[in-house]
N, CA, C and O atoms as a GROMACS GRO file, in nm:
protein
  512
    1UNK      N    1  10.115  19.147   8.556
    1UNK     CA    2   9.980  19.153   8.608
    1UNK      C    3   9.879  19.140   8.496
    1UNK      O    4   9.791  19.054   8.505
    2UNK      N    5   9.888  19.232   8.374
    2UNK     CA    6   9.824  19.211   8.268
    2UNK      C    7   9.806  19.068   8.214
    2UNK      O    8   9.696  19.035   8.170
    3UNK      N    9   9.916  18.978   8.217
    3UNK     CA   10   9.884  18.833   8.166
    3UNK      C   11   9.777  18.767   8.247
    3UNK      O   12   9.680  18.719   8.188
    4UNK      N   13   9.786  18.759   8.405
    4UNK     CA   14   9.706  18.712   8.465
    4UNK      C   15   9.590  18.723   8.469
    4UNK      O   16   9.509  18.632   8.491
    5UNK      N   17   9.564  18.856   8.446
    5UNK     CA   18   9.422  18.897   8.426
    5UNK      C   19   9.370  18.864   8.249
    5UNK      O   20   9.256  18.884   8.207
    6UNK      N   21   9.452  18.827   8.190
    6UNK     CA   22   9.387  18.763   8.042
    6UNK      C   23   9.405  18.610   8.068
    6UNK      O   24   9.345  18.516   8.017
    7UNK      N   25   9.473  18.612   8.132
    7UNK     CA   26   9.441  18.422   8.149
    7UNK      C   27   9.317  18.379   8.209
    7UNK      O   28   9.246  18.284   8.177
    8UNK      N   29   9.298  18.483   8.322
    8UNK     CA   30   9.156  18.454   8.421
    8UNK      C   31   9.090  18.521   8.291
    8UNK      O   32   9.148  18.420   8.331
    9UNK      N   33   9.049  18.563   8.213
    9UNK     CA   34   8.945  18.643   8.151
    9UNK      C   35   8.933  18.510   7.990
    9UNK      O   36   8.829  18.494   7.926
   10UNK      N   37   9.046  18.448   7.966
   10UNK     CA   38   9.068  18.307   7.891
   10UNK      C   39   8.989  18.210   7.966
   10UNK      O   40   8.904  18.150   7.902
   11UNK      N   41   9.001  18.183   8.086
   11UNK     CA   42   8.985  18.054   8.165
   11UNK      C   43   8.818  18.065   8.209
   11UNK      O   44   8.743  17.977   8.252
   12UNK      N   45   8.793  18.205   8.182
   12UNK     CA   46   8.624  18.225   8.232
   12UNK      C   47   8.553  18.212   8.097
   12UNK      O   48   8.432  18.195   8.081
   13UNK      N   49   8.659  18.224   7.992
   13UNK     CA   50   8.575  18.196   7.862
   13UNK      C   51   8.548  18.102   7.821
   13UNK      O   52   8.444  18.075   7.760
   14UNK      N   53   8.641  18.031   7.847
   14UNK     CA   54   8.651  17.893   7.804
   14UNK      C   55   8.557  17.813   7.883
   14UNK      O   56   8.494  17.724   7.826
   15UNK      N   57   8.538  17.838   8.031
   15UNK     CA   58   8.475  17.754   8.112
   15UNK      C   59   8.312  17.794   8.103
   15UNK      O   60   8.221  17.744   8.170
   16UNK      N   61   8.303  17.902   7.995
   16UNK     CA   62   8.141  17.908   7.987
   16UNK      C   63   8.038  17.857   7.902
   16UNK      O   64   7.927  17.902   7.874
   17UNK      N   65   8.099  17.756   7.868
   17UNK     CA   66   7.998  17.624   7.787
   17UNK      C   67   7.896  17.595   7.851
   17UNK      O   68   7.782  17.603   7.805
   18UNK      N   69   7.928  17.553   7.976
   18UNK     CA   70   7.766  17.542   7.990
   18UNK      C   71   7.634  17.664   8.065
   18UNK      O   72   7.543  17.644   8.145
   19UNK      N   73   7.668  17.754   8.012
   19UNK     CA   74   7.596  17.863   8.000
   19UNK      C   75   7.544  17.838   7.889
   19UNK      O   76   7.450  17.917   7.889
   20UNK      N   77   7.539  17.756   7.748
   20UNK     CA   78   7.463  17.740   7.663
   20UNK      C   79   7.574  17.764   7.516
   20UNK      O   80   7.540  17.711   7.410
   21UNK      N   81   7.658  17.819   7.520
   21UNK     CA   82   7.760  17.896   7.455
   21UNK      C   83   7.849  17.777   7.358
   21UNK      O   84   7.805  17.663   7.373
   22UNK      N   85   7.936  17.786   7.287
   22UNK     CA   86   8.053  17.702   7.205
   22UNK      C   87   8.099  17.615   7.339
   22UNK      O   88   8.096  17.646   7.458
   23UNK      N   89   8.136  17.510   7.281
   23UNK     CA   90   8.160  17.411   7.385
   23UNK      C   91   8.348  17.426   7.400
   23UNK      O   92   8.430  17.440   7.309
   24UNK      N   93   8.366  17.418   7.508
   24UNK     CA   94   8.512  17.386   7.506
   24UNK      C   95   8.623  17.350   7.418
   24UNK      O   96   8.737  17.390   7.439
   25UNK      N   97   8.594  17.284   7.333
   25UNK     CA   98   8.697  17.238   7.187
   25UNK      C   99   8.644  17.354   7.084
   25UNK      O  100   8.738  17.412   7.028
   26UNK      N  101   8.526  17.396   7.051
   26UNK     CA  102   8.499  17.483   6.967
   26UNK      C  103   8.586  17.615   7.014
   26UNK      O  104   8.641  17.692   6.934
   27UNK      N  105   8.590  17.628   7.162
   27UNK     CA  106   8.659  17.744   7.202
   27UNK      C  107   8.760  17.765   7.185
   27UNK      O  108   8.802  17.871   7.137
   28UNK      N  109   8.840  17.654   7.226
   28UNK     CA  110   9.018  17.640   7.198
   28UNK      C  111   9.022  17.645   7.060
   28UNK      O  112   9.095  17.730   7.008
   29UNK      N  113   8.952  17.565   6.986
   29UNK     CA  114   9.007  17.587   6.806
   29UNK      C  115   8.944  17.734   6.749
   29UNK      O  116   8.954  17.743   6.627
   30UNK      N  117   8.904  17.806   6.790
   30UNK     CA  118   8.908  17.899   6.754
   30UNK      C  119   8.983  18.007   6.795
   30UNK      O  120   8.974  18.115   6.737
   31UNK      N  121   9.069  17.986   6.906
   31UNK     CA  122   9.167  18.068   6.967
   31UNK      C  123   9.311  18.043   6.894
   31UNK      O  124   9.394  18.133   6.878
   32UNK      N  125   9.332  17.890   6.845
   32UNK     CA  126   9.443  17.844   6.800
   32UNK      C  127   9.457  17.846   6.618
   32UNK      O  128   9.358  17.830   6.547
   33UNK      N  129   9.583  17.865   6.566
   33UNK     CA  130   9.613  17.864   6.438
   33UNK      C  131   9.701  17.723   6.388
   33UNK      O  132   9.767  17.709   6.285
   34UNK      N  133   9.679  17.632   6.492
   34UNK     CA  134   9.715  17.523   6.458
   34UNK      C  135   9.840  17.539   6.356
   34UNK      O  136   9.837  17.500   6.239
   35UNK      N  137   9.928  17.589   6.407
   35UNK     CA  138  10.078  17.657   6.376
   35UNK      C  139  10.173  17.488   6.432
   35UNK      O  140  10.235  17.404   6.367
   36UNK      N  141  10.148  17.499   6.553
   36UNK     CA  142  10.235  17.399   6.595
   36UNK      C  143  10.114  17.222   6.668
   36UNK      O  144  10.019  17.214   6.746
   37UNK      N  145  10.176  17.140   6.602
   37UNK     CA  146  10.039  17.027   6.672
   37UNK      C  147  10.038  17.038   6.762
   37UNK      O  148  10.118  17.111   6.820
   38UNK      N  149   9.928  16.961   6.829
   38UNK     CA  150   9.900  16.983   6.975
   38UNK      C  151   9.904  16.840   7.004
   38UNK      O  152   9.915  16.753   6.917
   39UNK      N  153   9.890  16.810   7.169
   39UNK     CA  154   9.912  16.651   7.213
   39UNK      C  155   9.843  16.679   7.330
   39UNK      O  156   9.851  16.770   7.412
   40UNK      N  157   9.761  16.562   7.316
   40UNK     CA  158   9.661  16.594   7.413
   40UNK      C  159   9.680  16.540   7.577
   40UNK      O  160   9.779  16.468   7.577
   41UNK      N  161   9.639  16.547   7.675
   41UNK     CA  162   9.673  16.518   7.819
   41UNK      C  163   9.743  16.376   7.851
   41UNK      O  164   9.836  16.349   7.928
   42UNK      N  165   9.666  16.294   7.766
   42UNK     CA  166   9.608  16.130   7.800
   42UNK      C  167   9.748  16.103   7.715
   42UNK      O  168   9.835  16.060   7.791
   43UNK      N  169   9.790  16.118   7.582
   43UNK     CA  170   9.932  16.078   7.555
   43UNK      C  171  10.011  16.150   7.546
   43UNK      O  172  10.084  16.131   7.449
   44UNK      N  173  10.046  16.283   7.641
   44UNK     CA  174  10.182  16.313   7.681
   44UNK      C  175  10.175  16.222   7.829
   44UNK      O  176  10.281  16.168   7.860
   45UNK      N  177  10.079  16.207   7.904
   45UNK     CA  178  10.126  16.112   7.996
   45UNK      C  179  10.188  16.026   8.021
   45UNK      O  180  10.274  16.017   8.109
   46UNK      N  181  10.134  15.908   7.908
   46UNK     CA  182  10.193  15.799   7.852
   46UNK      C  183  10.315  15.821   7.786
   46UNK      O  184  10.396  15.732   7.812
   47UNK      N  185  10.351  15.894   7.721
   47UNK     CA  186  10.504  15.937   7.666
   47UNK      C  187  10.560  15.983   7.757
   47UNK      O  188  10.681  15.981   7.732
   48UNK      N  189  10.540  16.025   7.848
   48UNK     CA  190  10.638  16.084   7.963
   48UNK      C  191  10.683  15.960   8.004
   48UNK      O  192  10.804  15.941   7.992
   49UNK      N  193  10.610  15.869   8.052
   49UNK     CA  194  10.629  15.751   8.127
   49UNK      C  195  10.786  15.675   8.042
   49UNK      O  196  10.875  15.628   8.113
   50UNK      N  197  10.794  15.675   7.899
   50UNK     CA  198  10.892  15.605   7.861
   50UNK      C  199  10.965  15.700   7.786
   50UNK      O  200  11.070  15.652   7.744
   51UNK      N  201  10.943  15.830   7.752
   51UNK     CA  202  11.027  15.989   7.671
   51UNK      C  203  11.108  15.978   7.741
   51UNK      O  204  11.117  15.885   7.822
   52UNK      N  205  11.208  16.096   7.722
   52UNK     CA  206  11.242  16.201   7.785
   52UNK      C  207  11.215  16.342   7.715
   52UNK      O  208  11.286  16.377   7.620
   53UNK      N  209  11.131  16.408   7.754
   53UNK     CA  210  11.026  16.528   7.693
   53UNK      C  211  11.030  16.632   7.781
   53UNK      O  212  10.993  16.622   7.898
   54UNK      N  213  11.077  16.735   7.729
   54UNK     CA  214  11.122  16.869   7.775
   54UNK      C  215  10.970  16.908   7.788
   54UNK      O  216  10.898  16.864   7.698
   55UNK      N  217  10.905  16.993   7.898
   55UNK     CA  218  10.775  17.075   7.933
   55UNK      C  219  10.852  17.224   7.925
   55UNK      O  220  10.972  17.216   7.953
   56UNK      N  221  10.826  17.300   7.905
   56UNK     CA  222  10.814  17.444   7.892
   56UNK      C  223  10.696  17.474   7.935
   56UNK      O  224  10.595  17.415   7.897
   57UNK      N  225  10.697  17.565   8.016
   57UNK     CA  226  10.594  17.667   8.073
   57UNK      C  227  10.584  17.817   8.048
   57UNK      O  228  10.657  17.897   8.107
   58UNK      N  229  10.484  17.857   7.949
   58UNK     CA  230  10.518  17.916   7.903
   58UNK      C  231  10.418  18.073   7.950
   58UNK      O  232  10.412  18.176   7.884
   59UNK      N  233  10.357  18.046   8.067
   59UNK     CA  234  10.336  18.159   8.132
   59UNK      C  235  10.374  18.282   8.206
   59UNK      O  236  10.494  18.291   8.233
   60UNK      N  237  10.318  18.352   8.235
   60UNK     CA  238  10.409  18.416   8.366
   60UNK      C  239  10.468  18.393   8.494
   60UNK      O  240  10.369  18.399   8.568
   61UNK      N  241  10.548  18.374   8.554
   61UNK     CA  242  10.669  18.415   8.642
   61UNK      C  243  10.541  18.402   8.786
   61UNK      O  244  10.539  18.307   8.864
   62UNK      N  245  10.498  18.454   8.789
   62UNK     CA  246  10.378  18.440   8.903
   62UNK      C  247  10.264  18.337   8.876
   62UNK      O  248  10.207  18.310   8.982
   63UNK      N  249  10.217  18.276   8.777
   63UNK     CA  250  10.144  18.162   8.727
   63UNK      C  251  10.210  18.063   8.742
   63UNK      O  252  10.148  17.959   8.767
   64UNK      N  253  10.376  18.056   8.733
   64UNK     CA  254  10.438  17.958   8.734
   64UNK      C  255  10.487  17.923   8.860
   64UNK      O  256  10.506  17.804   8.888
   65UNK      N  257  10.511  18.014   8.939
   65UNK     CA  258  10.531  18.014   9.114
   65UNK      C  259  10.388  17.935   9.171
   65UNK      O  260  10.394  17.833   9.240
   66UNK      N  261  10.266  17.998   9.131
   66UNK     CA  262  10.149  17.901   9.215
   66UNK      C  263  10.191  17.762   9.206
   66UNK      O  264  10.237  17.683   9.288
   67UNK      N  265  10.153  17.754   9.052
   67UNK     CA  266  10.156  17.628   8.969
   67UNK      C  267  10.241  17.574   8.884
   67UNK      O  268  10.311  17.661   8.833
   68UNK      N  269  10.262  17.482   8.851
   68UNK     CA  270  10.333  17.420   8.735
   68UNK      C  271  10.334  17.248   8.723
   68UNK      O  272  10.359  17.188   8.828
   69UNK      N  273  10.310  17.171   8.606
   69UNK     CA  274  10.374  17.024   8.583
   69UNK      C  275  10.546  17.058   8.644
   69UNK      O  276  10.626  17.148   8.619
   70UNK      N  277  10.551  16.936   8.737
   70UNK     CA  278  10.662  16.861   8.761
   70UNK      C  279  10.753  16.840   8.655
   70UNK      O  280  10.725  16.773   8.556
   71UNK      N  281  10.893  16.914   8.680
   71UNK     CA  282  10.968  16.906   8.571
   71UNK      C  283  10.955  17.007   8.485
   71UNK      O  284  11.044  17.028   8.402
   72UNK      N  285  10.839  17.086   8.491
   72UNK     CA  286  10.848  17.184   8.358
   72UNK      C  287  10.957  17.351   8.387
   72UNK      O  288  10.964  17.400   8.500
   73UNK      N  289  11.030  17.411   8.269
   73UNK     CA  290  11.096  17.471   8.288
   73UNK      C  291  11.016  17.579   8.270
   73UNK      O  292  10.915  17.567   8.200
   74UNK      N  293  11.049  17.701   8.331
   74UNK     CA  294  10.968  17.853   8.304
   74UNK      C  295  11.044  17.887   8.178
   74UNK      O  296  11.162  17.853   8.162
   75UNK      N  297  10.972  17.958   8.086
   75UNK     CA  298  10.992  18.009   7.938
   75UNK      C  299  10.858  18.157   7.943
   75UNK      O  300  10.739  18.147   7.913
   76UNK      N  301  10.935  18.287   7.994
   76UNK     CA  302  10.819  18.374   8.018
   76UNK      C  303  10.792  18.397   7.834
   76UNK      O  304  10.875  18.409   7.743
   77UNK      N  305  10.631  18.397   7.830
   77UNK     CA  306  10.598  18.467   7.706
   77UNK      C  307  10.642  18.618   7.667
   77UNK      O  308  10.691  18.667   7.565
   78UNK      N  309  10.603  18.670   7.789
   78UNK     CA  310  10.652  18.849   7.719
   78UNK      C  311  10.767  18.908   7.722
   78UNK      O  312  10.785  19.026   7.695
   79UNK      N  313  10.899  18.783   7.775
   79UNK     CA  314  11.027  18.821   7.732
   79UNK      C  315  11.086  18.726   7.667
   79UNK      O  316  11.207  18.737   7.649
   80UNK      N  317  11.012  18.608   7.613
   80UNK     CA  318  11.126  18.496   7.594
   80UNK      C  319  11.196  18.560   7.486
   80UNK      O  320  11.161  18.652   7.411
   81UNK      N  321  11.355  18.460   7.498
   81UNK     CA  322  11.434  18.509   7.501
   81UNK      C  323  11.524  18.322   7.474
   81UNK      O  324  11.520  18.240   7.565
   82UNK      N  325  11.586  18.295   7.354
   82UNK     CA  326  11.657  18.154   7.258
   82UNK      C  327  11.749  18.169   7.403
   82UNK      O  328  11.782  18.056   7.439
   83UNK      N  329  11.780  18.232   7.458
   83UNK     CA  330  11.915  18.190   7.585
   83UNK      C  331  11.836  18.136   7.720
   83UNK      O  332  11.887  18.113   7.830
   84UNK      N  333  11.693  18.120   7.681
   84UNK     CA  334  11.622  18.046   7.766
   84UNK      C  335  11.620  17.918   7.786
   84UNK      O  336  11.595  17.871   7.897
   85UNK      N  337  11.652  17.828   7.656
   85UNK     CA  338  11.635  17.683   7.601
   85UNK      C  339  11.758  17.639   7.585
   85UNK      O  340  11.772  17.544   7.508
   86UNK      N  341  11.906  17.711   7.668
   86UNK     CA  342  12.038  17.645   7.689
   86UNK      C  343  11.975  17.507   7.723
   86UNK      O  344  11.868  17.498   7.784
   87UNK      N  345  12.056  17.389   7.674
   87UNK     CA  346  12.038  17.275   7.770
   87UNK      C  347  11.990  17.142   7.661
   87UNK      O  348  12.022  17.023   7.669
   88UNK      N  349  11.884  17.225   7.535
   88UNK     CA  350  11.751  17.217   7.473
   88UNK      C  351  11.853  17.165   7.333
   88UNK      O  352  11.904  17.254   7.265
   89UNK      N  353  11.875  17.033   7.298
   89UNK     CA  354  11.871  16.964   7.150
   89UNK      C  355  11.791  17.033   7.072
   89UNK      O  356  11.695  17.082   7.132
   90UNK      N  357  11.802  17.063   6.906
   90UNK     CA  358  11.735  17.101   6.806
   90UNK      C  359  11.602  16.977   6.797
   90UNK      O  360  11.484  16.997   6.769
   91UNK      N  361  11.680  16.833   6.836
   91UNK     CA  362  11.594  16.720   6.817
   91UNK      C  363  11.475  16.642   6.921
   91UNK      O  364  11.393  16.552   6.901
   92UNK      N  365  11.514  16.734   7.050
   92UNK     CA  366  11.484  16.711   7.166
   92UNK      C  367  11.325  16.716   7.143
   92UNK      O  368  11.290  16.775   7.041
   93UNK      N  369  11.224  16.663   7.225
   93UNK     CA  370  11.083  16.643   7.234
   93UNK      C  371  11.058  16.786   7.309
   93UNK      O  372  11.147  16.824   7.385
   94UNK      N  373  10.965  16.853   7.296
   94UNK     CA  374  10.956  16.974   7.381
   94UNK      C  375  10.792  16.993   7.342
   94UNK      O  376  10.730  16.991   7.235
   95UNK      N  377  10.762  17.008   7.456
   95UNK     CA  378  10.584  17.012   7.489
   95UNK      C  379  10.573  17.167   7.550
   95UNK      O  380  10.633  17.196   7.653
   96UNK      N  381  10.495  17.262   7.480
   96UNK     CA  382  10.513  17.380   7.532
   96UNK      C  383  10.376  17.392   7.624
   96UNK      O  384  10.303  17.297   7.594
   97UNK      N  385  10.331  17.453   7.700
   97UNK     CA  386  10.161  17.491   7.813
   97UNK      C  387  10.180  17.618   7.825
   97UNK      O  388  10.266  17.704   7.808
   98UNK      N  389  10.061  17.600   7.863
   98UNK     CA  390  10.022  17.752   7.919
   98UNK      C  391   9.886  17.707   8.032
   98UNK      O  392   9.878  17.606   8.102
   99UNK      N  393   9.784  17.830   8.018
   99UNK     CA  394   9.674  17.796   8.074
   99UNK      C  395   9.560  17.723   7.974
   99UNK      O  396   9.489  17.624   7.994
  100UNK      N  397   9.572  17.814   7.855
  100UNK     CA  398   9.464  17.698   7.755
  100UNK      C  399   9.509  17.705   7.578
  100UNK      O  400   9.432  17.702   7.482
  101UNK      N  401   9.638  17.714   7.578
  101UNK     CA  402   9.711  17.678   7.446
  101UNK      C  403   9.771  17.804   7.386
  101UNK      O  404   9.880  17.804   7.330
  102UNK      N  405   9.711  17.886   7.397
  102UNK     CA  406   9.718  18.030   7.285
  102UNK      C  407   9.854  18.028   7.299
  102UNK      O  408   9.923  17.961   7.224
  103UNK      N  409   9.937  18.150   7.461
  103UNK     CA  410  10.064  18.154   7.446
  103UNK      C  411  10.168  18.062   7.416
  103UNK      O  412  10.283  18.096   7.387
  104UNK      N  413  10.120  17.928   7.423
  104UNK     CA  414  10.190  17.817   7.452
  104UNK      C  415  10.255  17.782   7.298
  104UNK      O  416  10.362  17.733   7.261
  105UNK      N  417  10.105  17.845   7.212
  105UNK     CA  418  10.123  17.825   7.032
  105UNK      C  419  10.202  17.917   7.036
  105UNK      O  420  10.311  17.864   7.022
  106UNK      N  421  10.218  18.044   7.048
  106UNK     CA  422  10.302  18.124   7.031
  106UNK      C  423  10.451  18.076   7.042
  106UNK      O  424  10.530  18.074   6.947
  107UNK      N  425  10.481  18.035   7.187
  107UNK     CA  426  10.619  18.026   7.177
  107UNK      C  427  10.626  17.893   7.096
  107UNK      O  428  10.707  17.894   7.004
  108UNK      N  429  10.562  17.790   7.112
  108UNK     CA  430  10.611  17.658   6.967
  108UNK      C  431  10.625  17.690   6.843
  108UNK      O  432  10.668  17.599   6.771
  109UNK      N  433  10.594  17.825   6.775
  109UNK     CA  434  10.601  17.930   6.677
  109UNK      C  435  10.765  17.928   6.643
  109UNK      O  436  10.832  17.898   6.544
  110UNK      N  437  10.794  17.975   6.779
  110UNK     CA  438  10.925  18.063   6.789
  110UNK      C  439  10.986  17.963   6.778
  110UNK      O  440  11.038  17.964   6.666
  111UNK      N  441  11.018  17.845   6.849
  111UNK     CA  442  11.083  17.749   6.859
  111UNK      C  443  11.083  17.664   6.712
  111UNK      O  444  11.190  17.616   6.674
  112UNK      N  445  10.997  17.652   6.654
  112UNK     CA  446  10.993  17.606   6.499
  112UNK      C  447  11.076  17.726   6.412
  112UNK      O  448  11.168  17.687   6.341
  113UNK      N  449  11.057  17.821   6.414
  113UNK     CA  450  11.173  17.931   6.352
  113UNK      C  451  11.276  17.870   6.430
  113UNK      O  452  11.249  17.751   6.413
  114UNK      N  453  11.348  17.872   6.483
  114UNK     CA  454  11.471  17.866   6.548
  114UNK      C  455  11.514  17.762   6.519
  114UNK      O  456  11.625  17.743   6.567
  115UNK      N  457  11.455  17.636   6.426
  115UNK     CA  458  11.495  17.530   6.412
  115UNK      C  459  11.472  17.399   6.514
  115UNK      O  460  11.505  17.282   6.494
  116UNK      N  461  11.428  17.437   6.588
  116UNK     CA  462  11.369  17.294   6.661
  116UNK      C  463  11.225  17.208   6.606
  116UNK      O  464  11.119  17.268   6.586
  117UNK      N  465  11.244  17.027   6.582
  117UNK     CA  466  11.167  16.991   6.458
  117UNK      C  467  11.062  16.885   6.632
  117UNK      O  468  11.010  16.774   6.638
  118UNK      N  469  11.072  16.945   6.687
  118UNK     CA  470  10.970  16.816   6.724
  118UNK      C  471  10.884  16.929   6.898
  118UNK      O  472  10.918  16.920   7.017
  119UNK      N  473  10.821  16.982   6.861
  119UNK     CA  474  10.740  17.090   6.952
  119UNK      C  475  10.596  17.066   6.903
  119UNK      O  476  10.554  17.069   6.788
  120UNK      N  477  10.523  17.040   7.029
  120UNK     CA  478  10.422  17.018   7.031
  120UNK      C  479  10.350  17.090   7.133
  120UNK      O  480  10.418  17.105   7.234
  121UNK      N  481  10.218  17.146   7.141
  121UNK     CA  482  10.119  17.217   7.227
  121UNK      C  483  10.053  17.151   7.270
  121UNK      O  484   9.986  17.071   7.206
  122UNK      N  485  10.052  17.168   7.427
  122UNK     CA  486   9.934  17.097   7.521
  122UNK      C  487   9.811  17.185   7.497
  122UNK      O  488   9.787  17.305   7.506
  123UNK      N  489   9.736  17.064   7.459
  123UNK     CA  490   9.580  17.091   7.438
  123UNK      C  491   9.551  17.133   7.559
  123UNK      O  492   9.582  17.068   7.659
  124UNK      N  493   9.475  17.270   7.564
  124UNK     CA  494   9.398  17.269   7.720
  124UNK      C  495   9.468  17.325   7.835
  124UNK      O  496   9.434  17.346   7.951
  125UNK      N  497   9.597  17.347   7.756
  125UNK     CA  498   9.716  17.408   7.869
  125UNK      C  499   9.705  17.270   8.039
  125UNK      O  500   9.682  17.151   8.062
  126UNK      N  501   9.740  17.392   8.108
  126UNK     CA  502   9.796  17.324   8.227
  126UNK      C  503   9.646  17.248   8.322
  126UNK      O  504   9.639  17.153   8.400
  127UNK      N  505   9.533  17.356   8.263
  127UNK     CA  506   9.358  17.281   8.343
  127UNK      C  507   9.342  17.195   8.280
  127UNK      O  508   9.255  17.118   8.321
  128UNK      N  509   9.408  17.162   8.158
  128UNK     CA  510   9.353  17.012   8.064
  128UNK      C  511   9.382  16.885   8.149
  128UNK      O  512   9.353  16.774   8.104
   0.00000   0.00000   0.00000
């Protein structure tokens, strides 16, 4: 319950640019430590079309029941857990989301420790 209510309390922050405030990209880069790159909407699309690119979802269990990209696997943030990514090449393409990047950096964190070389963060999470 707690995640949801910081995602809605993320998603109202982010969406208050035009109240006069940091604009949307100022918002996200200041939330992110640019730990893991990010890839933005417009070419993971286009790479999907000819990849094969693992999505991870890396929200909660109830965020991921409303919603989710087609194809993407659930990866909960507040338990993940390496026996999640059975299936998952060290070399494999893997695009992690969320709602607007933060958790999403987190687990591409984890996944770069663990030895996987090609993890990338959706800009903008899953509203991008």
């Amino acid at each position: 319950m707690r995640i949801i209510n910081v995602a809605s309390w993320l998603i109202v922050l982010l969406t208050n640019a035009c109240m006069g405030q940091k604009t949307f990209d100022e918002k996200i880069t200041s939330l992110l430590n640019n730990t893991v790159p990010i890839i933005k909407e417009e070419e993971l699309s286009k790479r999907l079309q000819s990849e094969n690119i693992n999505l991870l979802d890396a929200r909660s269990k109830e965020e991921f029941t409303v919603s989710h990209i087609d194809g993407a696997k659930f990866i909960d943030y507040d338990s993940f857990d390496k026996d999640m990514l059975k299936g998952l090449s060290m070399d494999d393409t893997v695009v992690v989301y969320c709602s607007v990047g933060y958790r999403s950096e987190k687990i591409g964190e984890k996944l770069q420790k663990l030895g996987y070389k090609n993890v990338l963060n959706l800009y903008g999470g899953i509203f991008e």
